[in-house]
C-alpha positions in Angstrom: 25.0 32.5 27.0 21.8 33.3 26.2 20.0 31.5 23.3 18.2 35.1 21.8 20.6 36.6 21.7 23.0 37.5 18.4 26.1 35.7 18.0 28.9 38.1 17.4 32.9 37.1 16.5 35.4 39.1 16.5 38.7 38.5 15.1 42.1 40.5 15.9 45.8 39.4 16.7 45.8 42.1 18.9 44.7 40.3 22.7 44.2 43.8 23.8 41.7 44.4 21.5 39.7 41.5 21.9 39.6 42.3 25.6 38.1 45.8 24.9 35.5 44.4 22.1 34.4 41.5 24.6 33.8 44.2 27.4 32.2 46.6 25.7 29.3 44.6 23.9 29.1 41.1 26.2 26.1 42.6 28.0 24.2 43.0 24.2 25.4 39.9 22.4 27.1 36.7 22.6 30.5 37.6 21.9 33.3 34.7 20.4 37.5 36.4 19.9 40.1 34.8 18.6 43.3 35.8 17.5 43.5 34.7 13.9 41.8 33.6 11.0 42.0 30.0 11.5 40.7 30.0 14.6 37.9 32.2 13.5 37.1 29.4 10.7 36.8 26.6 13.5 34.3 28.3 15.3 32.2 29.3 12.5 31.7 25.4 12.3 30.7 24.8 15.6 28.3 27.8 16.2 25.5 29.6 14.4 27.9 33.2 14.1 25.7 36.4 12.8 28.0 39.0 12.3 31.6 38.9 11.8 34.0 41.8 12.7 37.7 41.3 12.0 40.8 43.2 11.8 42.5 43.4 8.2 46.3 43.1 9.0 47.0 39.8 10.8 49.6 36.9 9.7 49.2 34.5 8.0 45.4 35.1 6.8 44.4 39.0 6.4 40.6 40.2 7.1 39.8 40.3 3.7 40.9 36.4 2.7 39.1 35.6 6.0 36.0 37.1 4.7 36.6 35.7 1.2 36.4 32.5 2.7 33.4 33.1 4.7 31.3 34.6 2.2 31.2 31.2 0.2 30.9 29.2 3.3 28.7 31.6 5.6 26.8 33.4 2.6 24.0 34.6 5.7 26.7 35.9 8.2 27.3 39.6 8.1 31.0 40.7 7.6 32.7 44.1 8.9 36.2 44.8 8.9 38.7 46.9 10.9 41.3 49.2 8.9 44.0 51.6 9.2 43.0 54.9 7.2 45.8 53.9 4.8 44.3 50.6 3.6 41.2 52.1 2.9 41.4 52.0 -1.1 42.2 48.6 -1.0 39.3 48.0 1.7 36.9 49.8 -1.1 37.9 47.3 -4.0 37.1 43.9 -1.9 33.7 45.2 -0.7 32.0 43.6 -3.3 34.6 40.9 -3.8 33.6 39.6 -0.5 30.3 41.1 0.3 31.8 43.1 3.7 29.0 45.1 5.3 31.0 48.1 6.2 34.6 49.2 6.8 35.1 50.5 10.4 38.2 52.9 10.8 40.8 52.4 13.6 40.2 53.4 16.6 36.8 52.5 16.7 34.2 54.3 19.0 32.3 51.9 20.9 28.7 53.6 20.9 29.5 54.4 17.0 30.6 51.1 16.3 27.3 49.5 19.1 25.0 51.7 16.2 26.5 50.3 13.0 26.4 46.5 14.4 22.7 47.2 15.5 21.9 47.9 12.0 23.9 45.4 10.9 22.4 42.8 12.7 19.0 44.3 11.9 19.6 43.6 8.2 20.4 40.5 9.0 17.2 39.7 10.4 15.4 41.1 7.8 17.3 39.3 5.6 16.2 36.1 7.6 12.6 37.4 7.6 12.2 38.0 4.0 14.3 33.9 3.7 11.6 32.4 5.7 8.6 34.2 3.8 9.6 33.4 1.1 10.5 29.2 2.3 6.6 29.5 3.8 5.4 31.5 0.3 7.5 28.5 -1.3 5.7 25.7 0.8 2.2 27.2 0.3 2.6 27.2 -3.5 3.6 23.5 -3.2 0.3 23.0 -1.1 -1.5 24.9 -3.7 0.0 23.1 -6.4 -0.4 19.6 -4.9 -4.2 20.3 -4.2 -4.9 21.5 -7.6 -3.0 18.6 -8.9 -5.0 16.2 -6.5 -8.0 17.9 -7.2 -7.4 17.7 -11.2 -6.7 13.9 -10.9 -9.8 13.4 -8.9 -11.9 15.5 -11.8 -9.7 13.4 -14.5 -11.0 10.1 -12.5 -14.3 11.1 -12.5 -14.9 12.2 -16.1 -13.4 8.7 -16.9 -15.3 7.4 -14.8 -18.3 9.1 -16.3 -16.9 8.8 -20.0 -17.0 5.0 -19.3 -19.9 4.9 -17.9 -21.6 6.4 -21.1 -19.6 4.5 -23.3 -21.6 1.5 -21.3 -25.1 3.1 -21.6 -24.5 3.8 -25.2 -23.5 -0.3 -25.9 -26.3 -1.5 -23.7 -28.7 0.9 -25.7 -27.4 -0.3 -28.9 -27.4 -4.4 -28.1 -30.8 -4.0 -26.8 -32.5 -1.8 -30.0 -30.5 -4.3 -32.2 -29.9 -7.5 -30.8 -32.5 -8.2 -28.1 -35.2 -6.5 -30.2 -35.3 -8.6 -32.5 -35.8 -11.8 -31.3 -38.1 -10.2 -28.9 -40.3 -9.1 -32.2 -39.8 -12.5 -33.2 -41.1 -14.2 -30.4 -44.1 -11.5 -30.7 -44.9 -12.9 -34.2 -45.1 -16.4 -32.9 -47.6 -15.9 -30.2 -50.0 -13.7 -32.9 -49.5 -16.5 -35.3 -50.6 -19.1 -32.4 -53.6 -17.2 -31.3 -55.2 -17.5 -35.3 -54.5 -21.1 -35.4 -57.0 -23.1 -35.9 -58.7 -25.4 -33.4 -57.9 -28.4 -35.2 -54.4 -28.1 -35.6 -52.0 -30.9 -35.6 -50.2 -32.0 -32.3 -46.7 -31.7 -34.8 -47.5 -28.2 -36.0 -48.2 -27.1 -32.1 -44.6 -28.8 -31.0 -43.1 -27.3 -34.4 -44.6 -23.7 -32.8 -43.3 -24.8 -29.3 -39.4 -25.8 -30.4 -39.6 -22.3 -31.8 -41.1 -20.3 -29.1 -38.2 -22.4 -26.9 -35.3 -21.6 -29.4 -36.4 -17.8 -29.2 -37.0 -17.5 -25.4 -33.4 -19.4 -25.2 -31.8 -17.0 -27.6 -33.3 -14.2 -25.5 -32.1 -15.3 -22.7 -29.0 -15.8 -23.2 -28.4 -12.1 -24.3 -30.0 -11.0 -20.7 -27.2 -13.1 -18.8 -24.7 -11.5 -21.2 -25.9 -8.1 -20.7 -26.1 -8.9 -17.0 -22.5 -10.0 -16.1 -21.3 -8.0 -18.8 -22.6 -4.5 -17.2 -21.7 -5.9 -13.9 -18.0 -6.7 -15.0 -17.7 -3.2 -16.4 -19.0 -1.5 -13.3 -16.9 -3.4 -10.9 -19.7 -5.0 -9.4 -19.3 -8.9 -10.2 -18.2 -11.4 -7.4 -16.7 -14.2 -7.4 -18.2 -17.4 -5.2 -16.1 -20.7 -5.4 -17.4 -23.6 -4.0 -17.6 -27.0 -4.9 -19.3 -28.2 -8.1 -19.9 -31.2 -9.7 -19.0 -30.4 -13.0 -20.6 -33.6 -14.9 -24.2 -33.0 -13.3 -24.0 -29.3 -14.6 -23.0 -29.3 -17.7 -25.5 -32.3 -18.2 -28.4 -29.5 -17.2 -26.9 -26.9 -19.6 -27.1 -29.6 -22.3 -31.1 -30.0 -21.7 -31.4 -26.6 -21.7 -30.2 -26.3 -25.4 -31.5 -29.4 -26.4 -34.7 -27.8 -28.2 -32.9 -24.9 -30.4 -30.6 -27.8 -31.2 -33.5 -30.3 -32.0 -34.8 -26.8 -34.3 -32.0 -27.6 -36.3 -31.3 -30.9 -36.7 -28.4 -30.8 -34.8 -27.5 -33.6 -32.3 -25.5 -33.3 -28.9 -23.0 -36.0 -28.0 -21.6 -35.7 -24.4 -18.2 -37.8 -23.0 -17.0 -38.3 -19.8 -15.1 -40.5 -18.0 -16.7 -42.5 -15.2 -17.7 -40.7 -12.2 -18.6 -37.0 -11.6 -15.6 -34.7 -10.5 -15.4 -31.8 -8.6 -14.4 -28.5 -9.1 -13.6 -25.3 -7.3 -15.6 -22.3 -8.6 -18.5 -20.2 -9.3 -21.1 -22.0 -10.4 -23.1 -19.0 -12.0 -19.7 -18.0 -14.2 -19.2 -21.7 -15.1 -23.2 -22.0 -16.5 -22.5 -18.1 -18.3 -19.3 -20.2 -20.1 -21.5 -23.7 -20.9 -24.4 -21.8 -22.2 -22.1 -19.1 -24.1 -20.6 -22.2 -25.6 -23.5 -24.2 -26.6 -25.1 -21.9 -27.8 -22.5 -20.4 -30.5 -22.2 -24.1 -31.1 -25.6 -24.1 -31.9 -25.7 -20.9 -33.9 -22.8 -21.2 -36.2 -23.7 -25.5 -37.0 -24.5 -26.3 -40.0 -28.2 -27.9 -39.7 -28.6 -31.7 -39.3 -24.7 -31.6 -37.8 -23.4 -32.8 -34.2 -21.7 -31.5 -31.6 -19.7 -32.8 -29.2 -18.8 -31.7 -25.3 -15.9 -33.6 -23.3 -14.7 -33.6 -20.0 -10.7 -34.4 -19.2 -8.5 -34.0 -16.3 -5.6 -32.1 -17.0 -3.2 -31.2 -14.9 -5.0 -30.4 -11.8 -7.7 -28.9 -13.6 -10.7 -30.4 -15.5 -11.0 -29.4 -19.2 -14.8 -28.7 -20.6 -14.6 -28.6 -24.3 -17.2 -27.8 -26.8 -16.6 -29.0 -30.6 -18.9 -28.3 -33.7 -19.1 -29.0 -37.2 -20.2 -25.6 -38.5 -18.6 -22.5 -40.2 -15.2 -22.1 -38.1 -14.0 -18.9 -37.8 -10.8 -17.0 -39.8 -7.4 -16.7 -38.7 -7.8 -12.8 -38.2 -10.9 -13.3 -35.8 -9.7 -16.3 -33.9 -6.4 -13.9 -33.1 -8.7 -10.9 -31.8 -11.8 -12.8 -30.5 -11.4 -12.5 -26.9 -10.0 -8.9 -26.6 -12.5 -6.6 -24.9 -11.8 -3.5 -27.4 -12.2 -5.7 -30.5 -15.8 -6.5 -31.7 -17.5 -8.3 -33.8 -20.7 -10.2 -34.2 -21.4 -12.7 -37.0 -24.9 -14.3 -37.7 -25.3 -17.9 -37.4 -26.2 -20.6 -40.1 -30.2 -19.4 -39.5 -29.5 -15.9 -39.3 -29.0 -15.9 -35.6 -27.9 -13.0 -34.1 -25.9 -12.2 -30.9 -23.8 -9.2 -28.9 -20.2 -10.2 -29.5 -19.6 -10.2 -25.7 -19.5 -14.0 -24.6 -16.6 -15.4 -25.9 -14.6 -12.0 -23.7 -17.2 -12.4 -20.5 -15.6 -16.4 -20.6 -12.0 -15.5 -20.9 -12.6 -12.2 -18.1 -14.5 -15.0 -15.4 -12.5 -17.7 -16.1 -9.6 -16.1 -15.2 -10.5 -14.7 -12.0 -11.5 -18.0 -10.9 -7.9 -19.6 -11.8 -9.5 -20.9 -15.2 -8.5 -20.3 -18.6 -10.3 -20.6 -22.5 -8.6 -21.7 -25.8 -10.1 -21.9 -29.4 -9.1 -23.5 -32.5 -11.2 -23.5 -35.8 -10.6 -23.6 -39.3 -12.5 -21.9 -41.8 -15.7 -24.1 -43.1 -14.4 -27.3 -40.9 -15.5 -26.3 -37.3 -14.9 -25.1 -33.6 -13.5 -26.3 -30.5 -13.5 -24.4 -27.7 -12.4 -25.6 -24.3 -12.1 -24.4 -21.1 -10.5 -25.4 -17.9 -11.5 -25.0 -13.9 -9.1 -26.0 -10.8 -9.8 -29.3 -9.6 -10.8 -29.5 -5.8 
């Protein structure tokens, strides 16, 4: 049988009958008979069937309980049924009970009853037609709607993107007019005050100038490198380079670094270690952003003519770094929020020292992606200790 063509069944207990309905319409369609409901039900499960004609009286299941049947199971099929002119009222009254296409009057005439399954068949197909327009209609909304919906979460992206990106501008405006400005202005002052000196000064007055022009430039550059990895960790641009560092030798350097604006001060810097200079896996840029971060809020928040004291101990794999002062400390409600990126908070130090409120976070955020870790503990008017810890190689 040919695949184009229209499945027909036609059910009658009558063999005769299904002899003359196969003969006459074979050459059109692909015609199934059988002689009773049942049967007619078991083929409907194993073939694609798109028009049903079926007799009304036959035993055991009449045409219309047939059809019942089918229209839950088959809702697309067409149904027609044969009648006797005397069942006609009660052919009427399960039209719409079983959705039954027509009623076809015994003895049918074949080119009659050839025009009515044409048209029956053709309303199937527009019924099919009108199924599949609207399935593609369907599936081209859901196109339409998952573009717009992609689209919208790209624009959504984007202005975050953009929102966060000005949310960065505006902070980097605002730490430099505020807290790069001014010891910028400062350090301005001390060279105008150095060019009117007089010719005769006194070697201590120039190194008094000097520890102060040191103390500023350190200051100034420590907000730079903030600013720097800072902008860089909030643009996703910062990477991370672990190699081997010897941690004793490094944090030595960071110390002389500091060693002037802690001189300015009074303050002295005590350094312990155990014998030996042990190496660490990491990046030796974040770990001298955490030293100097550390020394110098050490520095800042000291009370003048104080100490301060940075230690080196294994632990656990790992090499702790901790910095301890004796200065202002720091209250229960900071300590608890200091190292949160949304919190912030900036607090002048014992010589009205200023700074950006970012290095204590930029620590923690670096640390971390290098397997390290930070930890304070202060008390109010008693002190700091911050330490920090790196992998051991």
């Amino acid at each position: 049988m040919s695949d184009n063509r229209y499945n027909i069944l036609y059910v009658d207990d009558e063999e005769n009958n299904l002899v003359v309905f196969k003969n006459a319409f074979f050459r059109d369609f692909n015609v199934f008979t059988t002689l009773s409901a049942e049967e007619g039900l078991s083929i409907l499960d194993q073939y694609v069937i798109h028009l049903i004609v079926t007799d009304q009286k036959m035993p055991g299941m009449t045409g219309v309980e047939f059809l019942e049947i089918v229209a839950k199971s088959h809702p697309e099929t067409m149904r027609m049924i044969l009648t006797a002119y005397s069942d006609i009222d009660f052919i009427m009254r399960a039209v719409n009970k079983c959705g039954i296409y027509r009623y076809i009057l015994k003895p049918w005439d074949t080119r009659e009853l050839k025009i009515i399954i044409d048209n029956a068949l053709q309303n199937y197909q527009l019924a099919q037609d009108k199924k599949h327009l609207l399935e593609n209609l369907a599936k081209a909304n859901r196109e339409l709607e998952d573009k717009v919906r992609a689209r919208t979460d790209e624009l959504r992206i984007k202005n975050d993107e953009l929102t966060k990106i000005n949310a960065i501008k505006d902070k980097l405006f605002t730490i430099i007019s505020h807290d790069l400005k001014q010891p910028l202005v400062s350090l301005s002052v001390f060279f105008e005050i150095l060019k009117q000196l007089p010719e005769d000064v006194s070697r201590l007055k120039l190194d008094q100038f000097y520890m102060k022009l040191q103390a500023n430039l350190q200051d100034v550059t420590s907000l730079l490198d903030n600013l720097l990895f800072w902008s860089q960790s909030q643009m996703g641009q910062s990477q991370i380079d672990n190699k081997p560092i010897r941690i004793v030798e490094l944090v030595k350097r960071n110390i002389d670094l500091y060693q002037v604006s802690a001189l300015q001060k009074g303050i002295n810097i005590e350094f312990k270690y155990a014998q030996g200079d042990p190496i660490v896996l990491g990046d030796e840029n974040i770990i001298n952003l955490v030293m100097r971060n550390l020394l110098n809020n050490a520095i800042k928040y000291s009370k003048k003519r104080s100490s301060i004291t940075v230690n080196i101990i294994p632990q656990n794999g790992h090499l702790a770094v901790s910095v301890k002062d004796r200065g202002v400390g720091m209250s229960r409600k900071l300590q608890k929020h200091i190292f949160e990126k949304e919190y912030h908070n900036t607090t002048r130090g014992t010589s009205n020292e200023k700074g950006t409120g970012l290095g204590l976070k930029l620590c923690k955020e670096y640390l971390e992606k290098q397997a390290g870790d930070i930890h304070l503990r202060s008390e109010k008017g008693k002190g700091s200790v911050v330490t920090f810890t790196i992998p051991l190689k």
